[in-house]
Structures are given as C-alpha cells and as structure tokens.
C-alpha positions in Angstrom: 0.0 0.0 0.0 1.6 3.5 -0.5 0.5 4.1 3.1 2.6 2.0 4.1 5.3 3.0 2.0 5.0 6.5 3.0 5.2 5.8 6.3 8.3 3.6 6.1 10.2 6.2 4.2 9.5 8.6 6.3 10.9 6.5 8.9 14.0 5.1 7.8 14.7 7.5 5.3 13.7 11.4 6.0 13.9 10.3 9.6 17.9 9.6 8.9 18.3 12.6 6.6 16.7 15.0 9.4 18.8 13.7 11.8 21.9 13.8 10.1 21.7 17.2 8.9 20.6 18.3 12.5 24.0 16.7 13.7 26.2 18.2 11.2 24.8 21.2 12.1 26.1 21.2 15.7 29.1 18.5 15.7 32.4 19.2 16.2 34.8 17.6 13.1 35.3 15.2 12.5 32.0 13.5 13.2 30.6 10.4 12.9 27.4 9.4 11.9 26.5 5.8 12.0 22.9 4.6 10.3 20.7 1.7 10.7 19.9 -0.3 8.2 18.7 -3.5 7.6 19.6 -7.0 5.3 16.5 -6.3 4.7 17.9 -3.6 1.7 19.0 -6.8 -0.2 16.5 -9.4 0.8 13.0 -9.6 0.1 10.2 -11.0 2.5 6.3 -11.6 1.8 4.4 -8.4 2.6 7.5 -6.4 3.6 8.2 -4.5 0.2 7.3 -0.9 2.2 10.0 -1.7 4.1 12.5 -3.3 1.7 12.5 -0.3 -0.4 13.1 2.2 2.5 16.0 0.2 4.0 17.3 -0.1 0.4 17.3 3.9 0.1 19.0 4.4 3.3 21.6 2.2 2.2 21.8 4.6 -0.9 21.3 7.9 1.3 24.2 6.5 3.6 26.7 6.1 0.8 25.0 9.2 -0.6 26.2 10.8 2.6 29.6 9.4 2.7 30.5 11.0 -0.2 29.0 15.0 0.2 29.9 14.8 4.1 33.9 13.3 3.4 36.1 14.6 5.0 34.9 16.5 7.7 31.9 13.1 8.8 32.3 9.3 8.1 28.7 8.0 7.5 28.2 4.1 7.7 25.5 1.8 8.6 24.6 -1.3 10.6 22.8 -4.0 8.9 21.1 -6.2 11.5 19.5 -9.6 10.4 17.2 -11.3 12.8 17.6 -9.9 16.4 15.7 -11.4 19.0 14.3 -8.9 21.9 13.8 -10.5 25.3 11.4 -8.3 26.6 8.7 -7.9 23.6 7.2 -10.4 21.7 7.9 -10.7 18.3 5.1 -8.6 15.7 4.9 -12.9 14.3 6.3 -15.6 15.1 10.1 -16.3 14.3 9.9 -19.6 12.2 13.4 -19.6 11.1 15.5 -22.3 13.5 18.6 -20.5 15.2 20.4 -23.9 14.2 20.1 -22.1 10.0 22.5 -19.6 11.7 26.2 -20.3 11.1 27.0 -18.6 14.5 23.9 -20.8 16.1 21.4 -18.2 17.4 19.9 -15.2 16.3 21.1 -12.0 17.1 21.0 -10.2 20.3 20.9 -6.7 20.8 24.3 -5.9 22.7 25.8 -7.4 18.8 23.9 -4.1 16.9 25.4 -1.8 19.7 28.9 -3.8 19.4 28.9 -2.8 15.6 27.1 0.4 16.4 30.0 1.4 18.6 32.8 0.2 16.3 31.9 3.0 13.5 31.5 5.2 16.4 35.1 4.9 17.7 36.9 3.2 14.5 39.1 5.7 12.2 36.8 8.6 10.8 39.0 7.1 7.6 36.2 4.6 7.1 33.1 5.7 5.9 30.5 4.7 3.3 30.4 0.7 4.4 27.9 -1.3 5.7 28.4 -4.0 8.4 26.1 -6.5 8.4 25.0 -8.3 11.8 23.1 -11.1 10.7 25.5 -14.3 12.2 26.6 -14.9 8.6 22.9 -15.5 8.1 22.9 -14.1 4.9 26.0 -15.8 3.4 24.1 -19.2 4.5 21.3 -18.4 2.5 23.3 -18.3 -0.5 
C-alpha cells in the first residue's frame, strides 16, 4: 500500500536525513554518523516490500552521505538480520530455526550496539560501508 510505504520512508529514510543534517549542524569535526539499516535492503520478505525499499534507500542515502559529508563526517550503517528482543514479543512468530545460523542463534541486541560502537570509535578514515549483523545469516542463504 503506499500508506505503508510512505510511512516507512519517512521512517527510515527522511527520519535519517533530518537527523543527520541536525547533527552536522552542531558536531564538532570530524563526526561520525552511523545509520541503521537492515539485510533487509538486499533481501526480500512476503508483505514487507514498504520496508525493503526504504531500507534499500537508506543504504543509498548512507553512501549518498559518505560522499557529500567526506572529509569532515564518516557515515556508515549497521545492517542487522534477525535480532531477538527479550522483553517484547515478536510482531509474528520467528519460524526460522537459530540452528540455520552459522554462528547458532539469532542476534542479540548488545551485537547491533557492538557494531554500532565500532563506527562510532573506528578511524573517521572509514566511511560509506555497511556492516552486516546477521550471524553470517545471509552468506548461509546463499
């Protein structure tokens, strides 16, 4: 629906550019700015297109970002696949086994901060990449 597409872009998309311009406004340089994405930019799930195609132009906005903000910002984004939240029920029910998981689970969310953290602190030298934080989830899938 383009409800729902709306919505999602406005979300993930003008949600991140406000943000970002906000912060460059006001940051000392260099600067960081670290985005989050999803696999879900380069995978596709039943009844999630709205959300595939916002991801998918973050990821584009991000390296969009990398190059007009270079030098003075590194912009990257975290990826996460399937992160499982202990204290909320998932929307539906998970139905992929954590065994399909190279590392054996799904994700957990000290692993986005842990990624989250590393663009925070890394070298402002790298900018415009994406990490994913799937479990090699992804790579599995072929």
């Amino acid at each position: 629906k383009a409800a729902d597409l709306t919505g999602a872009i406005e979300t993930n998309v003008f949600g991140a550019l406000f943000a970002a311009q906000e912060f460059v406004r006001h940051a000392e340089r260099p600067g960081r700015i670290v985005n989050l994405g999803s696999l879900g930019a380069s995978e596709v799930w039943k009844g999630r297109g709205h959300y595939h195609a916002s991801k998918a132009a973050l990821r584009q906005l991000t390296n969009s970002m990398a190059l007009e903000l270079a030098p003075d910002f590194s912009v990257n984004s975290v990826a996460p696949g399937l992160i499982e939240l202990a204290d909320e029920p998932p929307d539906e029910p998970i139905t992929i086994s954590p065994t399909r998981f190279p590392m054996g689970r799904y994700g957990h969310v000290d692993d986005v901060f842990e990624a989250v953290w590393f663009f925070a602190t890394a070298s402002v030298y790298i900018t415009g990449q994406e990490l994913a934080v799937d479990g090699a989830y992804a790579l599995a899938r072929g």
